[in-house]
C-alpha positions in Angstrom: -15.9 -87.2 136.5 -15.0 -88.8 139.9 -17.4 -89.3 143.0 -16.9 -89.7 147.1 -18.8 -92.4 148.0 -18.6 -92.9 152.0 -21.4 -94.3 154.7 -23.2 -92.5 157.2 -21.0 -93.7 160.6 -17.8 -91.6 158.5 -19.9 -88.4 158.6 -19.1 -87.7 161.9 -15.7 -85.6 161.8 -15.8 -81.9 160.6 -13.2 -82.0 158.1 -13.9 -80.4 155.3 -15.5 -77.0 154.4 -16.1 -74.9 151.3 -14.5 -72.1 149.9 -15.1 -69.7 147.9 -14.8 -70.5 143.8 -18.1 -72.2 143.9 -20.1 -71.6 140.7 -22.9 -74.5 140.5 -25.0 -76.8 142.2 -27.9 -78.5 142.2 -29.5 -81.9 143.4 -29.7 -84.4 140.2 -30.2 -88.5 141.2 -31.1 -90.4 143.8 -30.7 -94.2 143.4 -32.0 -96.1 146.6 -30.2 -94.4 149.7 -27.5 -92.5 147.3 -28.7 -89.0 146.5 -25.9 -87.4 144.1 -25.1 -83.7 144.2 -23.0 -81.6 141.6 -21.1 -79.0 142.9 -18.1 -76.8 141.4 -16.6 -76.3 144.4 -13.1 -76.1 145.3 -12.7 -78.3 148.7 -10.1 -78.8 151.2 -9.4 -82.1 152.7 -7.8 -82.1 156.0 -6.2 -85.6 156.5 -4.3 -85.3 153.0 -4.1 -81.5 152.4 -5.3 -82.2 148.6 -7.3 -79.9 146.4 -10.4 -81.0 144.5 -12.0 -79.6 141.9 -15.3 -79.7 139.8 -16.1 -82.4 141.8 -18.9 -85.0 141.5 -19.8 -85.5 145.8 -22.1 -88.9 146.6 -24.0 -88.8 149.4 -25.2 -92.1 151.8 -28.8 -91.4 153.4 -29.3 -88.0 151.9 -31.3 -86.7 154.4 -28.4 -86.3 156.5 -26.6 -83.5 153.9 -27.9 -80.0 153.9 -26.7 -77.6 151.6 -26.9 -74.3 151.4 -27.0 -73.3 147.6 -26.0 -69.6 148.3 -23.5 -69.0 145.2 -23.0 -73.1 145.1 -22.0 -73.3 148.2 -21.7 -76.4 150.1 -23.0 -76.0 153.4 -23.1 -79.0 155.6 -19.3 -79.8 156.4 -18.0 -83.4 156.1 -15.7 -86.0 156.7 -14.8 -87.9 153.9 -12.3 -90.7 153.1 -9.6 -90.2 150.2 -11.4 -93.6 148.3 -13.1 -92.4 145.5 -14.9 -93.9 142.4 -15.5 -92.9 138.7 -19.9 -92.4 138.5 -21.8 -93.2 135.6 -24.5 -90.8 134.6 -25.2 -87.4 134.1 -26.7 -84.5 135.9 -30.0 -83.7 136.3 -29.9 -79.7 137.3 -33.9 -80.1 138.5 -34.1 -80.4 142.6 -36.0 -82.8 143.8 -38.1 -83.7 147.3 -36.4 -86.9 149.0 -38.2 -89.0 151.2 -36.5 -90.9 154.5 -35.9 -94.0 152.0 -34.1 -92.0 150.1 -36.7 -91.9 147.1 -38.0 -88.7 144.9 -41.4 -88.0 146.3 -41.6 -84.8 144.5 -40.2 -81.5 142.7 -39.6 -79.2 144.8 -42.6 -76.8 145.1 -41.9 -73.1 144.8 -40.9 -71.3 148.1 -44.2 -69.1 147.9 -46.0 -72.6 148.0 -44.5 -73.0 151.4 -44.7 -72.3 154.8 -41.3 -71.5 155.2 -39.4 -70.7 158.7 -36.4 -69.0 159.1 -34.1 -70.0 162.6 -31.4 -67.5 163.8 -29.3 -69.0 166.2 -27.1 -67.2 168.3 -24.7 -67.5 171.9 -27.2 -65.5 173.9 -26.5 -63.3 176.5 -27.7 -62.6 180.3 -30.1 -59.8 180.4 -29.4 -58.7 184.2 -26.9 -59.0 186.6 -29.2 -61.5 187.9 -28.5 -63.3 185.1 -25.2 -63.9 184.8 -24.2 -66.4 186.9 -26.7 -69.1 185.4 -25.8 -67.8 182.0 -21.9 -68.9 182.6 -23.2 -72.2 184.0 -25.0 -72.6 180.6 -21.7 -71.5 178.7 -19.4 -74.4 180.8 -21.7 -76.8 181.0 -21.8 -77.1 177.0 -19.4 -79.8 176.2 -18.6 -78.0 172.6 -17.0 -75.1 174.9 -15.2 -77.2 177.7 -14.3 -80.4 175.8 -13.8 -83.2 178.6 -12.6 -86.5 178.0 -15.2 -89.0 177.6 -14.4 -91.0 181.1 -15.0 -87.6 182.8 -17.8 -86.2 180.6 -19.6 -86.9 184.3 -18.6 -83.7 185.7 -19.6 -81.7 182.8 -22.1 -79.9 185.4 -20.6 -79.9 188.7 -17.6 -78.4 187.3 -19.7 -75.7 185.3 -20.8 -74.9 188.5 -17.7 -74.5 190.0 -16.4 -72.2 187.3 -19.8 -70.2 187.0 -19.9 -69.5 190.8 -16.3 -68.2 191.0 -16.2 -66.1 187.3 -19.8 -64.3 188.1 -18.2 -61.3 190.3 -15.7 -60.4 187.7 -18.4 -61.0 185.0 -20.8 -58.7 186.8 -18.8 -55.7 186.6 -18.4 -56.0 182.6 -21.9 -56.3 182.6 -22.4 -53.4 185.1 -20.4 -51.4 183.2 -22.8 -51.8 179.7 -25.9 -51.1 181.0 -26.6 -54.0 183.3 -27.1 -56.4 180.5 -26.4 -58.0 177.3 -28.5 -56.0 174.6 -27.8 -58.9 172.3 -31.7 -60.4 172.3 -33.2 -56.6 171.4 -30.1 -56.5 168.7 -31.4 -59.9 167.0 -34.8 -60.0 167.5 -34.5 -56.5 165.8 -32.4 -58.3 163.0 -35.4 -61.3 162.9 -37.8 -58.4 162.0 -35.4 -56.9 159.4 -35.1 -59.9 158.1 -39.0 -61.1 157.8 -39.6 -57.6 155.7 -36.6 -58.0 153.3 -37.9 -61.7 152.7 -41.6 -59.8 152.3 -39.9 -57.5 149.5 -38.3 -60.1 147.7 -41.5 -61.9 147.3 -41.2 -64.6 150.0 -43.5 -64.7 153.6 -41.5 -66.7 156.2 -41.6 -66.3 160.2 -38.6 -65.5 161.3 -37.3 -67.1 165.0 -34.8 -66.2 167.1 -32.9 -69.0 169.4 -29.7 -68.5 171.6 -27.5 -71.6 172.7 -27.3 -70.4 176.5 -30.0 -68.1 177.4 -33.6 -66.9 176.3 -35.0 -67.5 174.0 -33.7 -71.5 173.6 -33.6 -72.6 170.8 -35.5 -75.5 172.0 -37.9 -73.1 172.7 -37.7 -71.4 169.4 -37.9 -75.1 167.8 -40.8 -75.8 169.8 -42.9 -72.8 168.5 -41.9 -73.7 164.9 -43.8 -77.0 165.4 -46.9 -75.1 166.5 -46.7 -73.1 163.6 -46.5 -76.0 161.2 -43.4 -74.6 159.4 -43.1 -77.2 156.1 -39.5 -75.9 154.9 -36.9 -74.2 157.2 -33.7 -72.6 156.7 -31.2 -72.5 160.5 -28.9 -69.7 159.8 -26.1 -68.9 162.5 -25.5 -65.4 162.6 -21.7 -66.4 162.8 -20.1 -65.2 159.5 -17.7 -68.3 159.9 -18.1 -71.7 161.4 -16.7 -72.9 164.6 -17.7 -76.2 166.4 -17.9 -74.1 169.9 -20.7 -71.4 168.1 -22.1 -72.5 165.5 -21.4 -76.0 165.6 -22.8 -76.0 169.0 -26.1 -74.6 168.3 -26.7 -77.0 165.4 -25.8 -80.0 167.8 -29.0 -79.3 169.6 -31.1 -79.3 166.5 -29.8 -82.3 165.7 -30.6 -84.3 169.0 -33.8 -82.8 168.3 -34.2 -84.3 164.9 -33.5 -87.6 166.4 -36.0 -87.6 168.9 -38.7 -85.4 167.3 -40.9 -87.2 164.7 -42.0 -83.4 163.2 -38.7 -82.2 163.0 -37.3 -85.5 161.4 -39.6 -85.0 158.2 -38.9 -81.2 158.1 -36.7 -80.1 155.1 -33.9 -78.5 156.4 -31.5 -76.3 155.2 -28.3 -75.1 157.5 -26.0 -72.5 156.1 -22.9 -72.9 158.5 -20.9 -70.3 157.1 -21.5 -67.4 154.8 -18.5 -65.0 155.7 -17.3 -65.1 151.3 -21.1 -63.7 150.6 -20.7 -60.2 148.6 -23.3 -58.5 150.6 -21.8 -59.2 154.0 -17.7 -58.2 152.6 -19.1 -54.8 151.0 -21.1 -54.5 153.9 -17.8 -54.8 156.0 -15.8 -52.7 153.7 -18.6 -50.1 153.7 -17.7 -49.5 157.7 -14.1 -49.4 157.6 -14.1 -47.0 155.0 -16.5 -44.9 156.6 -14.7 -45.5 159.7 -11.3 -44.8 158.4 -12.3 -41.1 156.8 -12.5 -40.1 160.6 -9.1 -40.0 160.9 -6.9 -37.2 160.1 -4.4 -39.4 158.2 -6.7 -42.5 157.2 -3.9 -43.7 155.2 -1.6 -44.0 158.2 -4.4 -46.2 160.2 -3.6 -49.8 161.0 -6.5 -51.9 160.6 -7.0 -54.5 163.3 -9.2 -57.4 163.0 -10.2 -58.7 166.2 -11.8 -62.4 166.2 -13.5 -64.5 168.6 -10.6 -67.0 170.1 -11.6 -70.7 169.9 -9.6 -73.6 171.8 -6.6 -74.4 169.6 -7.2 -77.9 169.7 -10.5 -77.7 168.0 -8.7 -76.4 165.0 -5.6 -78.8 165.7 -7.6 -82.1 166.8 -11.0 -81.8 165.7 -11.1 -80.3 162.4 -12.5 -77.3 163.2 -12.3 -75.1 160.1 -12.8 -71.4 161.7 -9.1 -70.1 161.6 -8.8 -71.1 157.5 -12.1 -69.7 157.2 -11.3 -66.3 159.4 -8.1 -65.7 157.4 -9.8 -65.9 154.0 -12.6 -63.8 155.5 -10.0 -61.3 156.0 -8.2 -62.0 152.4 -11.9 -61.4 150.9 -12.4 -57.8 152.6 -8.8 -56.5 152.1 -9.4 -56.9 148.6 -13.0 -55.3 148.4 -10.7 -52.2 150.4 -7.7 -52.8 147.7 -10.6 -52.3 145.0 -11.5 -49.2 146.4 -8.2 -47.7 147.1 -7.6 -48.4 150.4 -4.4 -50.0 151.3 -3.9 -49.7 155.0 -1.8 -52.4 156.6 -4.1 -54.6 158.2 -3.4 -57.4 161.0 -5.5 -60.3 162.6 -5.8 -61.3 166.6 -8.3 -63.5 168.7 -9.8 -62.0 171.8 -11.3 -63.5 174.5 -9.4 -66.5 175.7 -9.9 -68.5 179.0 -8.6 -71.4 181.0 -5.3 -73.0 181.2 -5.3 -74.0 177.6 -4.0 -72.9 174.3 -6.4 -70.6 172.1 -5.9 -69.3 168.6 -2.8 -66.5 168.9 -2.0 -64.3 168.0 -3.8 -62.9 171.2 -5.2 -59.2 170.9 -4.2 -57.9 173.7 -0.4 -59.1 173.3 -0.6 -58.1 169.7 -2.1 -54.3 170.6 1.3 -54.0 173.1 3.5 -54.8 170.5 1.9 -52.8 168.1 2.6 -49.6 170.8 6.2 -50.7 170.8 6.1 -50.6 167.1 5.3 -46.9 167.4 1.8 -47.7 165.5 -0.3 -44.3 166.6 -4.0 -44.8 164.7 -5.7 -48.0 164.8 -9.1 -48.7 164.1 -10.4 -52.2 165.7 -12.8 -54.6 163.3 -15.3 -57.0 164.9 -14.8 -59.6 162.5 -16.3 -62.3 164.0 -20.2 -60.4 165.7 -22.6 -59.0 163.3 -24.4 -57.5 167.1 -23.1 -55.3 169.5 -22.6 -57.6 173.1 -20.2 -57.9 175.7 -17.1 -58.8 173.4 -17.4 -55.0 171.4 -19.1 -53.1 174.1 -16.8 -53.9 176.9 -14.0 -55.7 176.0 -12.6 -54.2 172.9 -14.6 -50.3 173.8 -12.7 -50.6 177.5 -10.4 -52.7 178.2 -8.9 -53.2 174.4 -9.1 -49.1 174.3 -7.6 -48.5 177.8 -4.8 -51.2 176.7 -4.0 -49.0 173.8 -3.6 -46.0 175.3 -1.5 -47.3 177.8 0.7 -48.6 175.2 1.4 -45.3 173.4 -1.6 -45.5 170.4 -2.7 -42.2 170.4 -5.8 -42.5 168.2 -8.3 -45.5 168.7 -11.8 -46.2 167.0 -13.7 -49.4 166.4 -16.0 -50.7 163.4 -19.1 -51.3 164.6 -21.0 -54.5 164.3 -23.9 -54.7 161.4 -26.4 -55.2 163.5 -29.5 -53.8 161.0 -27.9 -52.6 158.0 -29.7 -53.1 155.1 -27.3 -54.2 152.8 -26.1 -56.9 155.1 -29.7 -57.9 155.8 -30.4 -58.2 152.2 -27.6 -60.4 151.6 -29.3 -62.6 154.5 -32.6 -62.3 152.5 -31.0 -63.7 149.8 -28.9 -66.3 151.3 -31.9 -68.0 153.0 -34.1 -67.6 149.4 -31.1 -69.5 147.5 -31.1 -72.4 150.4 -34.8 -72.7 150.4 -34.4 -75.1 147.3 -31.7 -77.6 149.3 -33.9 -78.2 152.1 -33.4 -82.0 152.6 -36.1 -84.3 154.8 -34.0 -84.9 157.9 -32.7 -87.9 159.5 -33.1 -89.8 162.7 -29.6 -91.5 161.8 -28.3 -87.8 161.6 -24.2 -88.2 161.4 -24.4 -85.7 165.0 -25.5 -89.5 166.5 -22.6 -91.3 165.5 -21.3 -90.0 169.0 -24.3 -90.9 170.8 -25.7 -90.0 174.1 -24.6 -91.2 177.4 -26.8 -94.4 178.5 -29.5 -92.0 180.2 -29.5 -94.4 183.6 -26.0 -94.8 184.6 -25.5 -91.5 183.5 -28.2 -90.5 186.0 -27.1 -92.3 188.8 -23.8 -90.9 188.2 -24.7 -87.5 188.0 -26.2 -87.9 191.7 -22.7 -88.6 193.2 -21.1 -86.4 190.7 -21.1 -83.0 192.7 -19.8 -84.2 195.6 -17.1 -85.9 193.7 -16.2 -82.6 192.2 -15.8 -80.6 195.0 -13.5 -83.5 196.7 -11.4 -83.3 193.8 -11.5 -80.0 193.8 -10.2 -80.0 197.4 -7.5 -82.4 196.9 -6.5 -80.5 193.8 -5.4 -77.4 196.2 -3.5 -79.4 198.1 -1.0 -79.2 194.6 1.1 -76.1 193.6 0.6 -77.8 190.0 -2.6 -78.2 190.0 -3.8 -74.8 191.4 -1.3 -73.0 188.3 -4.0 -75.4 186.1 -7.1 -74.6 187.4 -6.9 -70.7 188.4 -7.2 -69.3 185.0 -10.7 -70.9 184.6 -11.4 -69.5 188.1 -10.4 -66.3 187.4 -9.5 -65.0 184.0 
C-alpha cells in the first residue's frame, strides 16, 4: 500500500477533490505530527492527470485535514506532490480525538455525548432595495470573487466601491421586480429549522446556524454565537452541492482566519463537507423534480432538459485548481442516470449563467446556448437549477424573466423550470445524514491552518495604504477614460 507524505506549506493549492467510488474510511494512527487516514477513494490529481486508487493518504499536522466521512468521502481538498512512499503498518478502523501536538487524547465520544453545532453557510442576499448597494460592495470587495494581483490587492475596496455604486440601479430593478428583496435568509433559516428536527428524529440534538458570506447573518456573526453556546463538535456545511473557491471556498476562508486568531475555535473539532453533489438523497431528490416537472408537458419525451449552473471565472478552474466544472459535469452524469433508471431519456445539455466583467467565465453561456437551441427548432425545455438548493435572485429573476423572455423570443414555445429544494424532506434528510456521518472526522483545528500559507497583508502598511487608496482609484479610474482600450475593459464590470 503506498502513502502521500507532504508538509503543511504544500497544502495550500486546491488541487485535488474526490469523486464518487468511495467505499471506506476511517482515522487509524497518528505517530507524532503524522495522523494517517485510509480512504478507498478514487482521486484526481491535477498537475499529472493520474488516477489513484485504494489509496493509503498521510497527513502533516492533522488538525489541518477535515474530512467529511459521508459514504468515504474525502472532504477537505488538497494539494499534493506526485513523491510518494511505501507505509508500514496497518489500519486501525477506530477514530480517534487528536490533540494540537498531533497525539490521541481520546476515542471519539458518541455524537449524543456532544454538544454538537451545525454551520450553514451561504452567499447571502440583500433584503431591501436599501440593501443592495452595500451588499454588491460586500460581493466585489471579496478577493475570492474579483481575484487582483497581489501588487494591487490595495484597491480591493475602493474599486468594490466603484463597481457597487455604478451596478446598484440595474440591480435594483431585479430586485424590484421579486418582491423588493432576496427571500434567500427566510429560505435557509427555514432549511436550519428543517434540519435541527431531522437531526432530532435521527437521534442527534444539534443547534443549527445559519451564516452568509456578504450579508446578515455573518458568519462571523454566526461563529461568534457558536462560541457563546459552547458548541464542543461542529460540522460547516455549504449549501453549495459542489465546490467552487468563489462560494464555498470563500465562506470557509473566513472560518479559517478565524481559527487562526480565535483560541475557542482553534480547539474546536471541525468537520467541513465542501461538496456533496454525488449524495443519493440530494440526485433522487433532483430526479424527483424533473420528473415531476417533465409530466407537465404534453409530450415530456420531446422536452430538452437544461441544466443551468452558476458561472465561475475561468481562470479559477484554469489557474487555480478550482475543481467546480469536473465536479458540475459529473453532478450532471450522476442525475441523468438516476432519470435513465427510471425511464427517462430526454436529451439534456449544460450552461453557466450569470457572468460579469471583462473576463472569461465557464461557457457554454446560457443565454447563448438558449438562442441556439431556438435556431435548432427545440420547442419544450424545462430549465434545472443545478447549482441553488433556494429560490434567490439567479431562479427568481434571472432564469423566471429574463432566461424565459429570451426563450420565447427565440421561437421555444413551451418553458418551465425545476424548482430549487429548498425544504424537501428527502433532500433535508440526506443533509441529516451527511452531517451525522461527518460528526466522527471532526479534527482539533489548527492555528497553522494551510488557508495561512498565503498570509495576511502586514496590517500597518496595509493601513496606511488603504488611506491613500481611494483617491488613487478614482485617478486611475479617470485616466483610464481617457483610453478607448481601457473603457471596452472596464464597462462590463460597470454595467453588465
Amino acid at each position: 500500500m503506498e502513502a502521500v507524505n507532504f508538509p503543511v506549506s504544500q497544502t495550500r493549492l486546491l488541487n485535488v477533490w474526490n469523486q464518487r467510488s468511495v467505499s471506506s474510511f476511517s482515522l487509524s494512527q497518528v505517530n507524532g505530527r503524522i495522523s494517517i487516514c485510509y480512504a478507498k477513494v478514487n482521486i484526481k490529481f491535477l498537475d499529472n492527470g493520474r488516477q489513484v486508487t485504494d489509496r493509503l493518504l498521510v497527513f502533516s499536522a492533522p488538525s489541518n485535514i477535515v474530512c467529511d466521512v459521508s459514504k468515504g468521502n474525502f472532504a477537505k481538498t488538497l494539494h499534493m506532490p506526485s513523491k510518494r512512499h511505501n507505509l508500514p503498518g496497518r489500519t486501525n478502523r477506530s477514530a480517534k480525538r487528536l490533540g494540537r501536538d498531533g497525539r490521541i487524547l481520546s476515542a471519539v465520544p458518541s455524537s449524543a455525548q456532544e454538544n454538537a453545532g451545525v454551520l450553514l453557510l451561504n452567499l447571502g442576499g440583500p433584503e431591501t432595495l436599501s440593501d443592495v448597494q452595500p451588499f454588491l460592495f460586500n460581493l466585489f470587495a471579496d478577493p475570492d470573487i474579483i481575484r487582483l494581483p497581489r501588487l494591487f490587492q490595495f484597491l480591493q475596496q475602493p474599486l468594490a466601491q466603484l463597481i457597487s455604486v455604478s451596478r446598484a440601479p440595474k440591480s435594483k430593478k431585479g430586485y424590484a421586480a421579486i418582491g423588493g428583496g432576496s427571500p434567500l435568509r427566510k429560505i435557509i433559516e427555514d432549511q436550519a429549522r428543517a434540519l435541527k428536527l431531522a437531526l432530532k428524529d435521527k437521534d442527534l440534538d444539534a443547534n443549527v446556524y445559519v451564516g452568509m458570506r456578504h450579508w446578515h447573518p455573518f458568519t462571523e456573526d454566526a461563529l461568534n454565537q457558536i462560541k457563546k453556546d459552547k458548541i464542543t463538535k461542529l460540522v460547516v456545511l455549504p449549501l453549495y452541492p459542489q465546490f467552487s473557491i468563489s462560494t464555498s471556498g470563500s465562506s470557509i476562508r473566513v472560518i479559517h482566519n478565524i481559527i487562526r486568531e480565535d483560541a475557542y475555535f482553534a480547539r474546536l473539532p471541525i468537520s467541513i463537507i465542501e461538496s456533496w453533489y454525488h449524495r443519493e438523497g440530494y440526485i433522487k431528490s433532483m430526479a424527483d423534480s424533473i420528473e415531476k416537472k417533465l409530466q407537465r408537458f404534453s409530450k415530456p419525451e420531446e422536452v430538452m432538459i437544461f441544466f443551468s449552473a452558476h458561472g465561475v471565472p475561468l481562470s479559477n478552474v484554469e489557474d487555480a485548481g478550482d475543481p467546480y466544472r469536473d465536479q458540475m459535469e459529473d453532478c450532471i452524469s450522476l442525475i441523468t442516470a438516476e432519470l435513465k433508471s427510471r425511464g427517462i431519456n430526454n436529451e439534456h445539455t449544460l450552461a453557466y449563467q450569470r457572468r460579469v466583467g471583462p473576463v472569461q467565465w465557464l461557457k457554454p453561456y446560457t443565454d447563448e446556448v438558449i438562442v441556439e437551441l431556438g435556431k435548432q427548432a427545440v420547442k419544450s425545455l424545462l430549465v434545472v437549477p443545478v447549482s441553488f438548493v433556494s429560490e434567490h435572485i439567479e431562479t427568481l429573476e434571472e432564469i423566471d424573466m429574463e432566461y424565459k423572455n429570451l426563450a420565447l423570443e427565440s421561437g421555444i414555445e413551451h418553458w418551465d423550470r425545476v424548482p430549487a429544494l429548498c425544504c424537501n424532506p428527502k433532500f433535508i434528510s440526506d443533509l441529516a445524514d451527511a452531517v451525522i456521518e461527518a460528526l466522527p472526522s471532526a479534527l482539533i483545528s489548527n492555528r497553522n491552518s494551510s488557508m495561512e500559507a498565503e498570509g495576511d497583508p502586514d496590517p500597518v502598511p496595509y493601513a496606511i495604504i488603504s488611506q491613500f487608496s481611494l483617491i488613487f482609484a478614482f485617478l486611475l479610474f479617470l485616466s483610464l477614460r481617457v483610453s478607448l482600450h481601457s473603457r471596452n475593459f472596464l464597462k462590463p464590470w460597470f454595467l453588465v
